[in-house]
Structure formats: structure tokens, C-alpha cells
Backbone as a chain_set.jsonl record, in Angstrom:
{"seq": "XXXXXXXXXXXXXXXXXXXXXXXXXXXXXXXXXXXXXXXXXXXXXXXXXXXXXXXXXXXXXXXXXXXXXXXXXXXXXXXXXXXXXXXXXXXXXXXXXXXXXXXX", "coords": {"N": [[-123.611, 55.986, 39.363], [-122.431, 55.091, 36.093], [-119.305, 53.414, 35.505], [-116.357, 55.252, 33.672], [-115.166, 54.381, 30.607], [-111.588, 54.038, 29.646], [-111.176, 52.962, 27.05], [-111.458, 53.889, 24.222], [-114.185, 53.272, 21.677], [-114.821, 54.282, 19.036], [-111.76, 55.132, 18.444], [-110.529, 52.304, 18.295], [-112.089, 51.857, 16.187], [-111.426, 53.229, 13.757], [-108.613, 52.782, 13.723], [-108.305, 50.274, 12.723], [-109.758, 50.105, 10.739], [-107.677, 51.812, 9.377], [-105.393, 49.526, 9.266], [-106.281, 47.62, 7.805], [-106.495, 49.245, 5.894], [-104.102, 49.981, 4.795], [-103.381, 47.474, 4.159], [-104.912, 46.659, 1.942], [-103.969, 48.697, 0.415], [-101.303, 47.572, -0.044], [-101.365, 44.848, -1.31], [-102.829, 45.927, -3.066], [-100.797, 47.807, -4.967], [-98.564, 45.632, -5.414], [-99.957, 44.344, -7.217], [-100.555, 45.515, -8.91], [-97.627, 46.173, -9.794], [-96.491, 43.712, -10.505], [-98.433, 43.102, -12.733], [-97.542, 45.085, -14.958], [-94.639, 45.773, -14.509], [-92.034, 44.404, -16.429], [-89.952, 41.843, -15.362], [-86.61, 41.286, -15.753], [-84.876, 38.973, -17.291], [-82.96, 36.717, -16.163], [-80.405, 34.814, -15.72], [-79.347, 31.194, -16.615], [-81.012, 29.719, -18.469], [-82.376, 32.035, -19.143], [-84.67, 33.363, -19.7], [-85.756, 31.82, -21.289], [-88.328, 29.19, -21.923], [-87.101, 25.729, -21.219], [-85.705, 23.244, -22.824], [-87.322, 20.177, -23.756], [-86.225, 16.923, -23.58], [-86.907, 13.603, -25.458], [-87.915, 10.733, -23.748], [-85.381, 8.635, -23.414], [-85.122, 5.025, -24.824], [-84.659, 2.23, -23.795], [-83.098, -0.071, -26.072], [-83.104, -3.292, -25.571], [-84.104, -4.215, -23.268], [-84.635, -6.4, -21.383], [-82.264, -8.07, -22.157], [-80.607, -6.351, -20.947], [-80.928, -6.162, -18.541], [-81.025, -8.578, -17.671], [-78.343, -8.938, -17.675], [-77.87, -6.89, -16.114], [-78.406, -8.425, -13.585], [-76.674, -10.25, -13.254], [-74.137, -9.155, -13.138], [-74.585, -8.516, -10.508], [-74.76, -10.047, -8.978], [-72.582, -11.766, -9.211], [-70.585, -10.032, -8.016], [-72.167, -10.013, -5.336], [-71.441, -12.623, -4.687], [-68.719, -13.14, -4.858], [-64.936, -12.344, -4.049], [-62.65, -9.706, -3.785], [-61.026, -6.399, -4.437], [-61.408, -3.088, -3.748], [-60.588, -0.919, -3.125], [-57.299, 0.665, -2.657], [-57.489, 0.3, 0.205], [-59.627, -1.357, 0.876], [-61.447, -4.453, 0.606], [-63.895, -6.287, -0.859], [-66.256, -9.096, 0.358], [-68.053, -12.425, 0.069], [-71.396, -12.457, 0.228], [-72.641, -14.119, 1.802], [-69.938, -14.972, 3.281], [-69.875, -12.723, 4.551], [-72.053, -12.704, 6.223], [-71.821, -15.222, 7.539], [-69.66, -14.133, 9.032], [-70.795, -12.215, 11.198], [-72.909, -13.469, 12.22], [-71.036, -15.265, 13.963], [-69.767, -13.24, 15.482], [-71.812, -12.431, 17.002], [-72.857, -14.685, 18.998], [-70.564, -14.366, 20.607]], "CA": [[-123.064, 56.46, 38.15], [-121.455, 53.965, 35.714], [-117.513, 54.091, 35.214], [-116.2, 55.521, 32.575], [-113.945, 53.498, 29.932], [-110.758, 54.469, 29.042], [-110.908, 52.657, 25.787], [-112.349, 54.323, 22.906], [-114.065, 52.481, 20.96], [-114.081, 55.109, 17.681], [-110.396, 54.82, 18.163], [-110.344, 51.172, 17.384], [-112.451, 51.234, 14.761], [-110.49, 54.275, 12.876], [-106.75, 51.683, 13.907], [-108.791, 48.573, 12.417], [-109.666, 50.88, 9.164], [-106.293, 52.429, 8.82], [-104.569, 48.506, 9.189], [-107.013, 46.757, 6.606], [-106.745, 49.949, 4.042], [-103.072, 49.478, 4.152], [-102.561, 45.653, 3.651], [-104.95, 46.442, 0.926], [-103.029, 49.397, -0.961], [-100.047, 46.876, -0.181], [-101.542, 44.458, -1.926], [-103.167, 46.401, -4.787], [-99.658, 48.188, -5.147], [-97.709, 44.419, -5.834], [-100.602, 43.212, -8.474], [-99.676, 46.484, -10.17], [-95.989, 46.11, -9.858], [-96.093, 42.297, -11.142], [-98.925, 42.987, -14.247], [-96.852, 45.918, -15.185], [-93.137, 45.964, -15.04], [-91.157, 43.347, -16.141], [-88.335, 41.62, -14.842], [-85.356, 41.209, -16.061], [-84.335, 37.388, -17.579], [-81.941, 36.349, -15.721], [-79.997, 33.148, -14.915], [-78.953, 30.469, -17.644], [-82.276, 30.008, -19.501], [-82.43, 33.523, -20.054], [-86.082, 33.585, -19.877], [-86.997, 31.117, -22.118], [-88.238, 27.815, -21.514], [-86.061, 25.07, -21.038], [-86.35, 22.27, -23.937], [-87.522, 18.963, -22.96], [-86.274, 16.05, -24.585], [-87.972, 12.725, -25.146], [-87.263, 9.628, -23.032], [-84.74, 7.68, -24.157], [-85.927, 3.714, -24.535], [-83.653, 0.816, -23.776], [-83.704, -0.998, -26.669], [-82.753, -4.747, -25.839], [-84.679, -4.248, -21.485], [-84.789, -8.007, -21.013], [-80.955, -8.394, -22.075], [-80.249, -5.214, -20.337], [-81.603, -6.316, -16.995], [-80.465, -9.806, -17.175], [-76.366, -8.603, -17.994], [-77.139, -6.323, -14.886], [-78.11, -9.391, -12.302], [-75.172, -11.185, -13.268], [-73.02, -8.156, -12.261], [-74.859, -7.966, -8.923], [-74.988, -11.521, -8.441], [-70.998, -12.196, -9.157], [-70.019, -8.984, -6.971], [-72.258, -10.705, -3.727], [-70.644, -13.778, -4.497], [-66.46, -13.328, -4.943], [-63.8, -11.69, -3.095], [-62.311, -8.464, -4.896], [-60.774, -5.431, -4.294], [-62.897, -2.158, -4.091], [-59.516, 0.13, -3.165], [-56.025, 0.125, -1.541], [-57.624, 0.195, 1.656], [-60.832, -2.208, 1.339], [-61.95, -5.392, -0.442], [-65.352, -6.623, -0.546], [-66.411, -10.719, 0.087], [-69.374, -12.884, -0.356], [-72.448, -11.873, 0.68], [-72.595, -15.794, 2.597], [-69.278, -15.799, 4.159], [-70.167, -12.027, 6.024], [-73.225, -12.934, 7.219], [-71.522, -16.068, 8.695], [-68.996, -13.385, 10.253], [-71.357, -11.318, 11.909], [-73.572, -14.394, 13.26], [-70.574, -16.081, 14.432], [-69.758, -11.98, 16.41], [-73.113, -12.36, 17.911], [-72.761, -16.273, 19.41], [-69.878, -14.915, 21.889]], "C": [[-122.142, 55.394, 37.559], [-120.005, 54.322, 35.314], [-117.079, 54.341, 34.182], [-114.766, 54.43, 32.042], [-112.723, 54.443, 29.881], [-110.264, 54.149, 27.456], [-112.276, 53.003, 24.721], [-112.6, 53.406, 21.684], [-114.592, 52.882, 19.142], [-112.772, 54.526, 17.247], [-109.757, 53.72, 17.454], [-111.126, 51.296, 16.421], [-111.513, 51.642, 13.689], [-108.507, 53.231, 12.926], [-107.317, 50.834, 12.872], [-108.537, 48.799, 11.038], [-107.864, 51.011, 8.501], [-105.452, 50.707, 8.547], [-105.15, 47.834, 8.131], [-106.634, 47.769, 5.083], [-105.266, 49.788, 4.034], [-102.779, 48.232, 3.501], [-103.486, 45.693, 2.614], [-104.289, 47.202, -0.201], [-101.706, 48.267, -0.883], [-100.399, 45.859, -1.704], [-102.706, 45.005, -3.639], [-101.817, 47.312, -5.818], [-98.726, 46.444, -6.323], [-98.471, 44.018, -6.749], [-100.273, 44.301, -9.392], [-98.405, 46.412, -10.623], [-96.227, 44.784, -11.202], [-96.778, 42.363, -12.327], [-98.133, 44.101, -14.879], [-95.309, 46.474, -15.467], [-92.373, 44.59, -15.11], [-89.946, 42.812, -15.955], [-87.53, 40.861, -15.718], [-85.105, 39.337, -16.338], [-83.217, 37.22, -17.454], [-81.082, 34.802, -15.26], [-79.78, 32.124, -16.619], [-79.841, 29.706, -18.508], [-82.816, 31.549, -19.984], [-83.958, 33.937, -20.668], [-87.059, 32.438, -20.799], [-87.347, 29.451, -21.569], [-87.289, 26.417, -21.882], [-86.691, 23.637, -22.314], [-86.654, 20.823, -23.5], [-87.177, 18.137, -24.015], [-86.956, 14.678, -24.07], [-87.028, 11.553, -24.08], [-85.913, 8.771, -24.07], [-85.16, 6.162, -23.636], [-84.852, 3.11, -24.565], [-84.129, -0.145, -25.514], [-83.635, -2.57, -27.071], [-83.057, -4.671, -23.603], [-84.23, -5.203, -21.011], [-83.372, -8.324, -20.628], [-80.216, -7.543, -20.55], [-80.295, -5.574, -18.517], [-80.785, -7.862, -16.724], [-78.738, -9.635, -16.629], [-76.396, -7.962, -16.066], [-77.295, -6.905, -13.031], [-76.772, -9.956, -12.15], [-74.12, -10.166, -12.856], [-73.299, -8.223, -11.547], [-74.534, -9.527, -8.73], [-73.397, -11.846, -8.201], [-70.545, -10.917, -7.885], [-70.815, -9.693, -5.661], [-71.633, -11.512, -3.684], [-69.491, -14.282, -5.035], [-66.327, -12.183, -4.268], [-63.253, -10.987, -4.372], [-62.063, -6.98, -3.883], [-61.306, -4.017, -4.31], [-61.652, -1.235, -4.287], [-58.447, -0.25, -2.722], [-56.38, -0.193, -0.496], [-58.934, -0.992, 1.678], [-60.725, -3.559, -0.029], [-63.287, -5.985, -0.083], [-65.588, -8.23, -0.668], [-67.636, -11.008, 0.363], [-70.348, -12.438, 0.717], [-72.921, -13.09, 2.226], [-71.443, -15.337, 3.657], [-69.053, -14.073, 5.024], [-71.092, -12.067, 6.29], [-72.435, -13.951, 7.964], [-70.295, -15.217, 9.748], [-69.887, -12.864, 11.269], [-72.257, -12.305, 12.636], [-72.283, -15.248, 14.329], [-69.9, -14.87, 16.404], [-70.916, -12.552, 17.103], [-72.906, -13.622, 18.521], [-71.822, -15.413, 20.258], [-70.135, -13.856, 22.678]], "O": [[-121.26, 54.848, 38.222], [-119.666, 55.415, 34.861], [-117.422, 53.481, 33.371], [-113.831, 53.938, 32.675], [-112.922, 55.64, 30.087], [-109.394, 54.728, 26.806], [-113.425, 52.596, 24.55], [-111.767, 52.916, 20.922], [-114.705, 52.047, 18.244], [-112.528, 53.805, 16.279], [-108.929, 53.761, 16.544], [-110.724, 50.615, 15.477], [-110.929, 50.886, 12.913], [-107.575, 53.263, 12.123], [-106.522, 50.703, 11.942], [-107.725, 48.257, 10.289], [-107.215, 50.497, 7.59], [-104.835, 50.684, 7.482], [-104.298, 47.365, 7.376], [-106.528, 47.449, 3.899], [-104.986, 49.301, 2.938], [-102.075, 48.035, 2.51], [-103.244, 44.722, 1.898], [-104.05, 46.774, -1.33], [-101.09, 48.212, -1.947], [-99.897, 46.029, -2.816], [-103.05, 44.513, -4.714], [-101.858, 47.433, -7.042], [-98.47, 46.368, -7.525], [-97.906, 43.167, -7.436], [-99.781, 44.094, -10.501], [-98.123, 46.587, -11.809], [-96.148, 44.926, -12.422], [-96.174, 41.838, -13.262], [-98.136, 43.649, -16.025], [-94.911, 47.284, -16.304], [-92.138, 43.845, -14.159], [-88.928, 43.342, -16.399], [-87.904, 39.857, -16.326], [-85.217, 38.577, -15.376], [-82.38, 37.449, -18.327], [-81.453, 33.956, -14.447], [-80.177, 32.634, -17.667], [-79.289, 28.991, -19.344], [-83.471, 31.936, -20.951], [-84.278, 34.563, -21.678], [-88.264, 32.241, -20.961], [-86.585, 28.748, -20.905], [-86.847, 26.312, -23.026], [-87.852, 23.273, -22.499], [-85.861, 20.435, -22.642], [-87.574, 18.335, -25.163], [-87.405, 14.458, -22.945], [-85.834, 11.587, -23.784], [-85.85, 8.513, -25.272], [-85.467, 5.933, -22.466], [-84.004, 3.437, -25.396], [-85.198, -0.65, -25.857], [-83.893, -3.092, -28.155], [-82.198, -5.072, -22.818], [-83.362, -5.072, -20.148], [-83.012, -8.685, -19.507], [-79.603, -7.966, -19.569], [-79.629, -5.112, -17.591], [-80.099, -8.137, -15.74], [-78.159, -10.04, -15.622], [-75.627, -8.233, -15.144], [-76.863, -6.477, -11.96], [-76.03, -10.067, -11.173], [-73.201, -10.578, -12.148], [-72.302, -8.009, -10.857], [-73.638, -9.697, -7.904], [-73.008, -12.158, -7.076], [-70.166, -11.344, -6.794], [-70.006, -10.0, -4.785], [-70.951, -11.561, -2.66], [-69.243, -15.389, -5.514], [-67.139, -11.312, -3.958], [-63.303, -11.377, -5.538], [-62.726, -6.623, -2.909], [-61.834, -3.891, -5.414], [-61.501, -0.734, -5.402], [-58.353, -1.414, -2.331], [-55.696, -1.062, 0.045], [-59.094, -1.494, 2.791], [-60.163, -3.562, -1.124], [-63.618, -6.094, 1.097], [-65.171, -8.755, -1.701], [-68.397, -10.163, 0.836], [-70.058, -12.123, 1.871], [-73.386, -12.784, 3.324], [-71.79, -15.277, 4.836], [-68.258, -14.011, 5.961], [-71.3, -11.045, 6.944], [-72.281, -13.652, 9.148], [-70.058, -15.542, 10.912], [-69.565, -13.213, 12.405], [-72.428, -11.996, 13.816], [-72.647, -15.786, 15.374], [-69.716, -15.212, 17.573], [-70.585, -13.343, 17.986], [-71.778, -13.142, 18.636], [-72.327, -15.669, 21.351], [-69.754, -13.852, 23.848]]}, "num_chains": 1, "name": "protein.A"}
């Protein structure tokens, strides 16, 4: 005589059913909610779209770019004050600090 199960397998099907027809009323519930009631505009656009403005163009690049090597270039190379507590020096004479650290 063969052994009998203890697992019904009705039972699961009728669990399987019942778990699929919920997660779909769930989800036929929320596409109703969201095409249907609307929410509230909230927050500092206030629903509407935000305005875009256009680029702004440099209009002298070349100059623009050159003026801002020569600031980088003079700041690697002089000594100057950044705050009370720091000053910043050439880009040359701390590399020769930090190789001269490493040598001992």
C-alpha cells in the first residue's frame, strides 16, 4: 500500500491562487489610485515646471582662459599667505622639501 501524503496538493494550488489574485488587486488598486486622484503640489515649484534658462556664453574664452593660467601659474610659483595660520610656496621649492624628507 503506498503512503499517504500529508501535503495537499489542492491546498497549494487554492494558497498560490489566493497570493497571485492579491498582488494583482494590489496592483490594479495603485493604477487606479495614481490615474485617478491627484496629488497635492507641493514643495517650491508648486507643481509647475521649473524654467530653464539658456547657457550663458563667455564672451572673450581665449582671454578668459589665458587671465586664468596666469592666476594658477603665479599662485604655484610665489610665497603668500592663504590665512593666519598657513601660507602657501612654490610648487618647485615643496617638491624639493619632500624629496629632500625622503633621502634621510
Amino acid at each position: 500500500m503506498p503512503e499517504r501524503s500529508d501535503v495537499s496538493v489542492r491546498g497549494l494550488g487554492i494558497g498560490a491562487a489566493i497570493i497571485v489574485g492579491g498582488i494583482a488587486a494590489s496592483i490594479l488598486a495603485a493604477a487606479l489610485v495614481t490615474k485617478w486622484v491627484q496629488a497635492p503640489a507641493t514643495g517650491p515649484s508648486a507643481g509647475r515646471e521649473p524654467p530653464i534658462a539658456g547657457a550663458v556664453l563667455q564672451t572673450a574664452p581665449r582671454q578668459d582662459l589665458a587671465a586664468f593660467r596666469r592666476e594658477k601659474h603665479s599662485r604655484l610659483s610665489s610665497y603668500g599667505r592663504v590665512d593666519a595660520d598657513h601660507v602657501h610656496i612654490p610648487i618647485d621649492r615643496a617638491m624639493q622639501i619632500l624629496a629632500n624628507r625622503e633621502r634621510r
